[in-house]
C-alpha positions in Angstrom: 47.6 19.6 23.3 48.3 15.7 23.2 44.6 14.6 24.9 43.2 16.7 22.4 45.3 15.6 19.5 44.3 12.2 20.4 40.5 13.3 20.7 40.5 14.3 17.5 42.3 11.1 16.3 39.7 8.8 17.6 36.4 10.9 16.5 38.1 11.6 12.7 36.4 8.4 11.3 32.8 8.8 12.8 33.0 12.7 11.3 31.5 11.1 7.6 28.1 9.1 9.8 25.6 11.5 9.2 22.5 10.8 11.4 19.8 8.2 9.9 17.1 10.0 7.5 14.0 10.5 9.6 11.0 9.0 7.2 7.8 8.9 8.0 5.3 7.2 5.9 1.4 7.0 5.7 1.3 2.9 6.1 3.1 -0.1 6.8 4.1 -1.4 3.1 5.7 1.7 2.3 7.5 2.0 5.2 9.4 -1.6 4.0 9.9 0.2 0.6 11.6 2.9 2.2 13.4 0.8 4.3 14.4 -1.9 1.4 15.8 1.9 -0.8 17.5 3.6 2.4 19.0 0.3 4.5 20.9 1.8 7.4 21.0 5.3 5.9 17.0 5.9 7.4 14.9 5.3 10.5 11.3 4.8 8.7 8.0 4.6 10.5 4.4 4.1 9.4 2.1 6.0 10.9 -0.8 3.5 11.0 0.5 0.6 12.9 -0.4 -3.5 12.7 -4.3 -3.4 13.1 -5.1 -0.2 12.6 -7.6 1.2 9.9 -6.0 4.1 7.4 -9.6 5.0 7.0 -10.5 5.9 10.7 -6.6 7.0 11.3 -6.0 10.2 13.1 -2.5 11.2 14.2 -1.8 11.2 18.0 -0.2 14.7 19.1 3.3 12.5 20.1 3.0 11.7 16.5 3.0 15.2 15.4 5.9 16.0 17.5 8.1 13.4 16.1 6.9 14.4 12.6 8.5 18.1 13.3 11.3 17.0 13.3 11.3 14.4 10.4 13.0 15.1 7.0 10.6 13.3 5.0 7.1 12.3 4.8 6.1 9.8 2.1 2.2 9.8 1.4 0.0 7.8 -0.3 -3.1 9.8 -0.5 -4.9 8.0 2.9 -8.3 10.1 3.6 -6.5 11.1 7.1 -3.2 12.7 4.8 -5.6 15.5 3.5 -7.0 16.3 6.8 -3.4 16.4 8.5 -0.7 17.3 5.7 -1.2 21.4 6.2 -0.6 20.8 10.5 2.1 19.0 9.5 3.8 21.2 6.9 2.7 24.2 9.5 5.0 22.4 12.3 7.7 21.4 9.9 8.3 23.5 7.1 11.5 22.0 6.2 10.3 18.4 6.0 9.9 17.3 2.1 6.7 15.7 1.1 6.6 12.8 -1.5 3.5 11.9 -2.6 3.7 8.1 -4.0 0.5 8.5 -6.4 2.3 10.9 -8.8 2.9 10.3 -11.9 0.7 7.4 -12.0 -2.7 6.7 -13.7 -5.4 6.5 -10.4 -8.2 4.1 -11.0 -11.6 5.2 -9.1 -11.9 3.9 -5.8 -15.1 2.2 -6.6 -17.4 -0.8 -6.4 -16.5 -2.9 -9.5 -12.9 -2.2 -10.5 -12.0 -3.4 -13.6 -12.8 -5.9 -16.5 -10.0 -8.0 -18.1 -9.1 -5.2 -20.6 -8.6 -2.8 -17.7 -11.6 -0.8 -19.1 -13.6 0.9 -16.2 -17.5 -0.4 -15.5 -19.1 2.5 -15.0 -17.5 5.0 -12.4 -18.2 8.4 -11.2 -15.0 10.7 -12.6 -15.9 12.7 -9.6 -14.6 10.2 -7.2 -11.1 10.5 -5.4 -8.8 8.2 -6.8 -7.9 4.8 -5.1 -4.8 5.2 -3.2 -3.8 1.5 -2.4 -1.8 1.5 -5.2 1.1 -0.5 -3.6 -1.4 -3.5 -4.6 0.6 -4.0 -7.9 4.6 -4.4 -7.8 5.0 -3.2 -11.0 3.9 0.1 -9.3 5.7 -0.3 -6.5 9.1 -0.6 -8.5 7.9 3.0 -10.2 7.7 4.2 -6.4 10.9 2.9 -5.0 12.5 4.8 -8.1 11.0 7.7 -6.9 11.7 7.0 -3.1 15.7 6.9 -4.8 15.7 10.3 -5.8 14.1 12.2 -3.1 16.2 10.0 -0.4 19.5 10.8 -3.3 18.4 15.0 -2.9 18.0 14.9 0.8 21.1 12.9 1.3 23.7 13.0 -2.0 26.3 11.1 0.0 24.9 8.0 0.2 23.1 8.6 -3.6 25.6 5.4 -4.8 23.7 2.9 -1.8 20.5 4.0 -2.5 20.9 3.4 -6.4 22.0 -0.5 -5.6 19.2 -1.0 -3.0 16.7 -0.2 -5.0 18.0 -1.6 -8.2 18.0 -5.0 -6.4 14.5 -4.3 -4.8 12.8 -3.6 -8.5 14.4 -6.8 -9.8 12.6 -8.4 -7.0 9.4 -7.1 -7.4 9.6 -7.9 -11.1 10.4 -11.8 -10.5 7.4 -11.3 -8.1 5.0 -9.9 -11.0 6.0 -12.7 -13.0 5.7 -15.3 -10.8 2.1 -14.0 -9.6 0.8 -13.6 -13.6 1.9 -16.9 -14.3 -0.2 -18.1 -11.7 -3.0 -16.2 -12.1 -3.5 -16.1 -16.0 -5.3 -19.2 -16.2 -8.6 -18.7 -13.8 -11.4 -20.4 -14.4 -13.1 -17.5 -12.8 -11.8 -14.1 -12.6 -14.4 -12.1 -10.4 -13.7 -12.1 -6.7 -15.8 -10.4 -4.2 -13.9 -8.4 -1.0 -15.6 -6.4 1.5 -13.7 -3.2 1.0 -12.4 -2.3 -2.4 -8.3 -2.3 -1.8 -7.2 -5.0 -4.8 -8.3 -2.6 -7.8 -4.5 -1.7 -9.1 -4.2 -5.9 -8.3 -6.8 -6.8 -10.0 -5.8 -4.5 -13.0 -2.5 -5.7 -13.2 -3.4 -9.1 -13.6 -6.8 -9.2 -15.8 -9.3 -9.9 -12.7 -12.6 -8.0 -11.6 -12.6 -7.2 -7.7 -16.1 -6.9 -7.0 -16.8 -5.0 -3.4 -19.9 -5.0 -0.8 -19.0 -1.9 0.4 -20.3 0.8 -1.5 -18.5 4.9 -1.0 -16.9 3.5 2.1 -20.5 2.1 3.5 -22.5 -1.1 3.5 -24.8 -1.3 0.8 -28.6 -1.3 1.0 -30.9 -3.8 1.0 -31.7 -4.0 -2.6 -28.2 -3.6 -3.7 -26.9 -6.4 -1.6 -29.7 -8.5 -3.0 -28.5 -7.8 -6.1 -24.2 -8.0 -5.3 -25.4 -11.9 -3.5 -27.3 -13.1 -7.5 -24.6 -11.7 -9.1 -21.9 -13.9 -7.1 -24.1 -16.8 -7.0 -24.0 -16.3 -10.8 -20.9 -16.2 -11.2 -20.2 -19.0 -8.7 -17.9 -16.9 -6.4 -17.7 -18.5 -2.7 -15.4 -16.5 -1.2 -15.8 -12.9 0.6 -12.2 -11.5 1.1 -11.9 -9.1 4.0 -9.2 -7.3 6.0 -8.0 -8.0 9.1 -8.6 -4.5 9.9 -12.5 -4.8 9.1 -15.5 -6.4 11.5 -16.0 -9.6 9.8 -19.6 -10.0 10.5 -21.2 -8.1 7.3 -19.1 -10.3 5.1 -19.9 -13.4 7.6 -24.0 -12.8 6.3 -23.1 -12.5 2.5 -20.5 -15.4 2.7 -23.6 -17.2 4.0 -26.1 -16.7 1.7 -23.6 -17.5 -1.3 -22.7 -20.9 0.5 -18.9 -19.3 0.8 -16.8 -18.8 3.4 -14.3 -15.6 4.7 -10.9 -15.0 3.9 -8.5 -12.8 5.2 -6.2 -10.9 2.9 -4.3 -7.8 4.1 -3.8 -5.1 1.9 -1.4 -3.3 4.6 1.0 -6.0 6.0 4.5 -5.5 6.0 6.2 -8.4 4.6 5.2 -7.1 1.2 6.7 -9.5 -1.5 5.6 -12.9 1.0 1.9 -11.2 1.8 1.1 -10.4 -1.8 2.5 -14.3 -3.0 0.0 -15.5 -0.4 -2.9 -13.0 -1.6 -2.7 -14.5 -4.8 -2.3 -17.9 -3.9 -5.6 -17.5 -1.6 -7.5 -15.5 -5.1 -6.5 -18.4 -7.1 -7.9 -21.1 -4.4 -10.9 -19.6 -4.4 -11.5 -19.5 -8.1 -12.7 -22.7 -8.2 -16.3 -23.4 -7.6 
């Protein structure tokens, strides 16, 4: 009886270390939201890794397997999440699905965006709404809330450490929303032209007009791209912001014929609250002819 008694000593204080939370998420800024709400408490993973394109993004069946046995799925509303989510429930019934977008007001994913009094130019309400909605802190903070509670149900012992974690993430991504409108208010131009149309909750946020090339996920036409290239030559825009993600030649041409250049700004990196400082550092270089 003593080896046993002694046994049961030792593994008495590792009884309370429940397993790590396995979260999967749809791309790589969540998975640092989750990660900055559940610390050590979760094992996160993005589905779409550095480089890859949500857009084009399909699952790989060793994917799927790990996702069977995952207790959470945080989604964004990625074109590849509708095609996948009912395989996924189908092979893990159990797992719990948070989708990041409710509760919040979806802008069209479109080819303008927004004017400075957020009012829409023109949109078909038909249209799916724009899921890069991590492009505004203030939105994030409502999401990492949300990424509190379901993380607080799945796992009510550690409800306390998720409270603090994300309590001192918001006030960071406040200070961050600050800092960016305070450099951003006074533009002398606030159009800026990108080649696929992933700043719109960005540019809401902050009273600018993202104006794409791409037009329903394709490059336009002739005529229209005659017409995007006046309009930025009007308006005295020289930059073309792309992804890192995208083939840079398209934009190359129109950054060309506008006497501009091409900028890379990435909507999905990781290091969220440094990446979007440096986005809005780069949108506020390029404001001035």
């Amino acid at each position: 009886m003593r080896p046993l008694l002694t046994w049961l000593v030792l593994l008495w204080p590792l009884a309370g270390l429940a397993a790590p939370l396995e979260v999967f998420v749809s791309v790589l800024p969540q998975e640092t939201f989750v990660a900055r709400v559940g610390g050590d408490h979760v094992r996160v993973r993005a589905l779409t890794r550095p480089g890859q394109s949500p857009e084009t993004f399909e699952p790989t069946p060793q994917m799927v397997t790990a996702l069977s046995r995952a207790d959470l799925f945080v989604g964004t509303g990625m074109p590849f999440e509708k095609a996948w989510i009912g395989r996924l429930r189908a092979a893990n019934p159990n797992m719990r699905v948070l989708d990041a977008r409710e509760g919040i007001d979806l802008l069209p994913l479109d080819d303008h965006g927004h004017d400075h009094d957020g009012h829409h130019q023109g949109h078909d309400e038909s249209m799916a709404g724009d899921p890069h909605i991590w492009t505004s802190p203030l939105l994030v903070a409502r999401i990492s809330a949300r990424i509190r509670d379901t993380l607080a149900e799945l796992d009510p012992a550690n409800a306390g450490d998720y409270a603090r974690n994300q309590a001192a993430f918001a006030a960071e991504l406040v200070a961050l929303d600050q800092e960016i409108r305070n450099q951003l208010k006074e533009l002398p131009n606030r159009k800026f032209l990108v080649f696929h149309p992933a700043w719109g909750y960005f540019a809401n946020a902050y009273g600018l007009t993202q104006v794409s090339i791409e037009k329903g996920g394709k490059e336009p036409g002739a005529r229209s791209l005659a017409g995007l290239i006046d309009e930025a030559r009007r308006d005295q825009i020289r930059a073309v912001f792309v992804q890192p993600q995208s083939d840079p030649r398209f934009a190359a041409e129109v950054a060309r014929a506008i006497g501009g250049q091409v900028i890379a700004i990435d909507p999905l990196a990781s290091d969220y609250v440094t990446n979007l400082r440096e986005v809005a550092r780069q949108i506020a270089a390029a404001s001035h002819p």
